[in-house]
C-alpha positions as CSV (number, residue, x, y, z in Angstrom):
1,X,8.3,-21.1,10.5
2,X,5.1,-20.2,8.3
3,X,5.0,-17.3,11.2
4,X,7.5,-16.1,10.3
5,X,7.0,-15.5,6.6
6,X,4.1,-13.5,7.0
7,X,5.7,-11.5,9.3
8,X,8.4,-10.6,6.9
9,X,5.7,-10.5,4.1
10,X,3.8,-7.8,6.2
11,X,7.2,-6.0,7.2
12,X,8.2,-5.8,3.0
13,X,4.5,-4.7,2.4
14,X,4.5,-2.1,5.3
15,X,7.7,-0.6,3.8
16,X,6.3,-0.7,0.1
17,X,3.4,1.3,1.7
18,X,5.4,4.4,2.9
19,X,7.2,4.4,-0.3
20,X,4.1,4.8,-2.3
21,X,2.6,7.2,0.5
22,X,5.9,9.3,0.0
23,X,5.3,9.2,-4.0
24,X,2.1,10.2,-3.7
25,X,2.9,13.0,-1.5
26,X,5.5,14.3,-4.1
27,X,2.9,14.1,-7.0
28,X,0.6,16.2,-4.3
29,X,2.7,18.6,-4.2
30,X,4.0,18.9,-8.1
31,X,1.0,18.1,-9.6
32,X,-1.9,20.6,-8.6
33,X,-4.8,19.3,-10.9
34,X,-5.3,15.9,-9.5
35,X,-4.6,16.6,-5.8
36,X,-8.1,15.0,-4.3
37,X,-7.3,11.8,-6.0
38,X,-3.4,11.9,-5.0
39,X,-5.4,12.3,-1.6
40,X,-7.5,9.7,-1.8
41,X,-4.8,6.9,-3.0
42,X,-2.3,8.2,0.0
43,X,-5.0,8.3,2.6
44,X,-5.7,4.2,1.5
45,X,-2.6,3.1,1.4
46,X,-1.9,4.4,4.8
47,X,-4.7,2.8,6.4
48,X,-4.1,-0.3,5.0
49,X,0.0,-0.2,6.6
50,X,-2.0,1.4,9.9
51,X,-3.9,-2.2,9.7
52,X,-0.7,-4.5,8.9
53,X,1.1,-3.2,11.5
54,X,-1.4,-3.9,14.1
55,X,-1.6,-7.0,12.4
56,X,2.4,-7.5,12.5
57,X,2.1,-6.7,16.3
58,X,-0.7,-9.4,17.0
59,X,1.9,-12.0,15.1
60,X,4.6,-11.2,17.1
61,X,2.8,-11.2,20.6
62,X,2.5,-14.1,23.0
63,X,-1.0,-15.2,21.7
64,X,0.6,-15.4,17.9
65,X,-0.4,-19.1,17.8
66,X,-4.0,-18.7,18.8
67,X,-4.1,-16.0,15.8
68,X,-5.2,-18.7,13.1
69,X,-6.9,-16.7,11.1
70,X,-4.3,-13.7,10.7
71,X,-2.0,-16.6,10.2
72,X,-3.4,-17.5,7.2
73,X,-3.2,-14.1,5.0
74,X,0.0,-14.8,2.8
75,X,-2.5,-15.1,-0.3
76,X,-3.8,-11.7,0.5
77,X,-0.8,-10.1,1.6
78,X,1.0,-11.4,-1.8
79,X,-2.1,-10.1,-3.8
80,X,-1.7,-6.5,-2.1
81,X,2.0,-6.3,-2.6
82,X,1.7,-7.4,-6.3
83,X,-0.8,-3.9,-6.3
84,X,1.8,-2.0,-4.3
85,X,4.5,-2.9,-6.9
86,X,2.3,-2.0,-9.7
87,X,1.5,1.6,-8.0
88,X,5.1,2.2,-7.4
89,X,6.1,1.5,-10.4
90,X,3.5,3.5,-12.1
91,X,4.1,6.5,-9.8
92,X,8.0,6.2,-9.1
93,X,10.3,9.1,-11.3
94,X,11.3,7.5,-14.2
95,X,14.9,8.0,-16.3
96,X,13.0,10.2,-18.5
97,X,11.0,12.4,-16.3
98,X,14.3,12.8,-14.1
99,X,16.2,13.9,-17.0
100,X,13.8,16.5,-18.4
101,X,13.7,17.9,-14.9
102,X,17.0,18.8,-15.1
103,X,16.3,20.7,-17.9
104,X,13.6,22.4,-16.3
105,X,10.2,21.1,-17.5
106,X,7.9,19.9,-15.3
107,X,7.3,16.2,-16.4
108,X,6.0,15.4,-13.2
109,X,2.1,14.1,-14.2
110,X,-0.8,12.3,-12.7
111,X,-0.4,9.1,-14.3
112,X,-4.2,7.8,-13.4
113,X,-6.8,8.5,-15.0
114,X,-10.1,9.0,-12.6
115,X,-12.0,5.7,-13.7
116,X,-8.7,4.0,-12.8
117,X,-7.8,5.6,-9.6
118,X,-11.5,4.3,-8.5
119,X,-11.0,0.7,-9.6
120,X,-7.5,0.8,-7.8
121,X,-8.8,2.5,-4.5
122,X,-11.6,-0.5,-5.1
123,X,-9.0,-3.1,-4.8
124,X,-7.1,-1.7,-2.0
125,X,-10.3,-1.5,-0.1
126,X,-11.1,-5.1,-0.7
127,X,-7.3,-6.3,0.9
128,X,-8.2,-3.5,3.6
129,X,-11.3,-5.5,4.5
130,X,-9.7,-8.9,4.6
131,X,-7.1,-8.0,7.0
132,X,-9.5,-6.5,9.4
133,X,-11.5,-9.5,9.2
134,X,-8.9,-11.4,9.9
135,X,-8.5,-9.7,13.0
136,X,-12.1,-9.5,13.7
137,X,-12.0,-13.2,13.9
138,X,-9.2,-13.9,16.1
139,X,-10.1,-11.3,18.3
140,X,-13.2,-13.1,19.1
């Protein structure tokens, strides 16, 4: 059973992922000034989904129950969507930014600031880690 709520908790955090990458992609291309570190935050989080769906494929294979390691990443997989959820909300179009679009002002902005886009990318990289480890060890 505890199989299968990581799985889901992978497939919900996979999902998250592709929303954020598609955010980022529409601040890419609305908001020219900060297009290296829109980059840099969609290039992460698509490495890290790369990872969890290997990671989802390993869990659903035959060998799943030899995979005690990968097993046991529902405290890093609820740590990483807790960051998800905080990206999307900071980056999703709010009420206010929708309705000033429609009267023509660009109110799409860059809402990070480059100190916090590093200690974000930081943290990301640290769940990024973990889950290959993870599969480094079961592997062997």
């Amino acid at each position: 059973m505890e199989a299968l709520g990581a799985a889901a908790n992978i497939i919900a955090v996979i999902d998250l992922s592709a929303k954020i990458a598609s955010l980022c992609y529409q601040y890419a291309v609305a908001v020219k000034d900060a297009k290296t570190d829109i980059e840099r935050l969609q290039r992460e989080v698509n490495l890290i989904k790369d990872v969890l769906g290997d990671v989802q494929q390993l869990l659903d294979g035959p060998g799943k129950d030899r995979l005690s390691t990968s097993q046991k990443l529902h405290h890093s997989l609820n740590g990483y969507f807790l960051q998800l959820n905080e990206l999307q909300k900071e980056l999703e179009l709010g009420k206010t930014r929708k309705a000033m679009s429609r009267v023509g002002l660009r109110a799409l902005r860059w809402p990070f600031k480059s100190k916090e886009l590093e200690k974000i990318i930081s943290h990301l990289e640290g769940y990024k880690q973990t889950f290959c480890l993870a599969l480094q060890v079961d592997q062997v």
